[in-house]
C-alpha positions in Angstrom: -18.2 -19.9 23.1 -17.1 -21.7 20.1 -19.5 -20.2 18.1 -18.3 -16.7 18.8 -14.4 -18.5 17.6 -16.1 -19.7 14.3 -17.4 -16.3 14.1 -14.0 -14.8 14.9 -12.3 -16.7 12.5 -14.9 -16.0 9.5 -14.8 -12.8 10.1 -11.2 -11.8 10.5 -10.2 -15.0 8.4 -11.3 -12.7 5.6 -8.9 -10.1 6.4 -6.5 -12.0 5.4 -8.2 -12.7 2.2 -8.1 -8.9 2.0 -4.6 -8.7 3.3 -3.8 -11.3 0.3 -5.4 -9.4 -2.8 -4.0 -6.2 -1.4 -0.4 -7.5 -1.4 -0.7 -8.9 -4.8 -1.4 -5.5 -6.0 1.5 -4.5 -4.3 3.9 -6.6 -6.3 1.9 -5.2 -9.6 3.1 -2.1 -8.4 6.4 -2.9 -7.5 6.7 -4.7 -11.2 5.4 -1.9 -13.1 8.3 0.8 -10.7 10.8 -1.4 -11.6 9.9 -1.9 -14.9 10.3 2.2 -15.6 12.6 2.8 -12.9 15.2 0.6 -15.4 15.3 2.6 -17.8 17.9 5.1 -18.6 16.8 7.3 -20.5 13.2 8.9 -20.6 12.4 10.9 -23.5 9.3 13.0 -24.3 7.2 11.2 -27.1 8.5 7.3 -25.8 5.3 5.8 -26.7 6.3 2.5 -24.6 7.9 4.8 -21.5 4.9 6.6 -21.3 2.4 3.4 -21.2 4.9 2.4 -18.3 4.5 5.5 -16.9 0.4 5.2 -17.2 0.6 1.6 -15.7 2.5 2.9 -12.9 0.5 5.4 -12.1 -2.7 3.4 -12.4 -1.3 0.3 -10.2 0.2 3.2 -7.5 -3.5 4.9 -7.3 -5.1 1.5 -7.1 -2.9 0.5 -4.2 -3.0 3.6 -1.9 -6.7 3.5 -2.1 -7.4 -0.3 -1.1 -4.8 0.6 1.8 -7.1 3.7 3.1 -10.3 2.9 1.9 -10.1 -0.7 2.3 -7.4 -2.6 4.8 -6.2 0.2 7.2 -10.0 0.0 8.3 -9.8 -3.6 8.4 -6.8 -4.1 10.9 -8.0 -1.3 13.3 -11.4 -3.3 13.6 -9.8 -6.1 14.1 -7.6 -4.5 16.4 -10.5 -2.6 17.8 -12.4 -6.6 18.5 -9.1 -7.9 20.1 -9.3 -4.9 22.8 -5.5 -4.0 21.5 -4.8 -0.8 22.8 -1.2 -1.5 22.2 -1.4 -2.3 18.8 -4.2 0.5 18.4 -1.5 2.8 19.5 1.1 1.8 17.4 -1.2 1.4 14.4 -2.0 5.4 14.6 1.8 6.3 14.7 2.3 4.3 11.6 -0.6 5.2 9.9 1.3 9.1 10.1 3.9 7.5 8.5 2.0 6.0 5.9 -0.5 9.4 5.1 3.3 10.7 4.3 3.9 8.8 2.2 0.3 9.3 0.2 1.0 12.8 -0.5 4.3 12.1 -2.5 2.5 9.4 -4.4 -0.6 11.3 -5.5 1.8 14.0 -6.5 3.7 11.3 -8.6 -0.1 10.8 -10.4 -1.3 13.6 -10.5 2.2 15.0 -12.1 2.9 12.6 -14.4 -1.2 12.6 -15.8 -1.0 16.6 -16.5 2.8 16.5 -18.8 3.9 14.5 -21.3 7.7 16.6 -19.8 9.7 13.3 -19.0 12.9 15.6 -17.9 12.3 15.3 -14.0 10.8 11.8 -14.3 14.1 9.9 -13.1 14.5 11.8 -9.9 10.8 12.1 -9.4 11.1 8.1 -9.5 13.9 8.4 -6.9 11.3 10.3 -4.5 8.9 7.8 -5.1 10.7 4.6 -4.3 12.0 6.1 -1.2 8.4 6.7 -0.4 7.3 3.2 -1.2 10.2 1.6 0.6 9.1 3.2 3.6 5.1 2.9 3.3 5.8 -0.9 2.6 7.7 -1.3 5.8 5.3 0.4 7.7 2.2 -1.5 6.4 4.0 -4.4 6.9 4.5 -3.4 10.9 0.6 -2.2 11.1 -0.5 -6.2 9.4 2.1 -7.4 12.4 0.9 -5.4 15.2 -3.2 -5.9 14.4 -3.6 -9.1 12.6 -1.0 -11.1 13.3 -0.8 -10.6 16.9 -4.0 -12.1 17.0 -3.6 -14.8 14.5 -3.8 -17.3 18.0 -6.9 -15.8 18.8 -8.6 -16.4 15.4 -7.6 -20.0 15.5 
């Protein structure tokens, strides 16, 4: 028995880990929106708005890819160990929430690496944060509801 607790908490101990590196990368991202969202102007040929713009784009791409590819997986397993069905079933409602969200990014990245045409940028920006607001709140809810509902049991 406690080996299988010093297993559990190895194991989904580094979730957290994962948990960590991915929310760091969220701030980079939220840094590099706010950073161009500032600005009040955008105008085509703005060598410094359009390495924002890059930056954003890179840190927004690198985000929404650890999240699918990398810590979604994560907290279902983990949710998945734990027997959770309840937190297995709110974790797929959320996750709809979340793959709405995607779409509007990717857009965003794929937009905004085909034109150098600044002039829908601002509002385009406008989408996005709304997007972001509402995938961070429901990330947030998924890391409540299948790792930190078990943090006692990892202990």
């Amino acid at each position: 028995m406690l080996e299988n607790c010093k297993s559990a908490r190895e194991r989904w101990g580094g979730v957290s880990e994962i948990i960590d590196r991915w929310l760091h990368t969220r701030q980079a991202l939220i840094i590099s929106f706010c950073g161009l969202s500032g600005k009040k102007t955008f105008t085509d040929g703005d060598q410094e708005c359009e390495e924002q713009l890059r930056e954003l784009c890179q840190n927004l791409i690198d985000y929404v890819s650890a999240g699918h590819f990398e810590v979604y997986e994560q907290l279902v397993l983990e949710g998945q160990a734990f027997g959770d069905q309840n937190g297995l079933e709110q974790s797929r409602e959320l996750y709809r929430e979340i793959d709405a969200t995607t779409d509007i990014a990717v857009d965003f990245n794929d937009k905004y690496l085909e034109t150098d045409d600044l002039s829908s940028l601002q509002s385009d920006l406008s989408q996005l944060g709304e997007a972001l607001e509402t995938r961070f709140a429901s990330e947030d809810r998924m890391i409540a509801v299948l790792h930190t509902a078990h943090k006692n049991q990892i202990a």
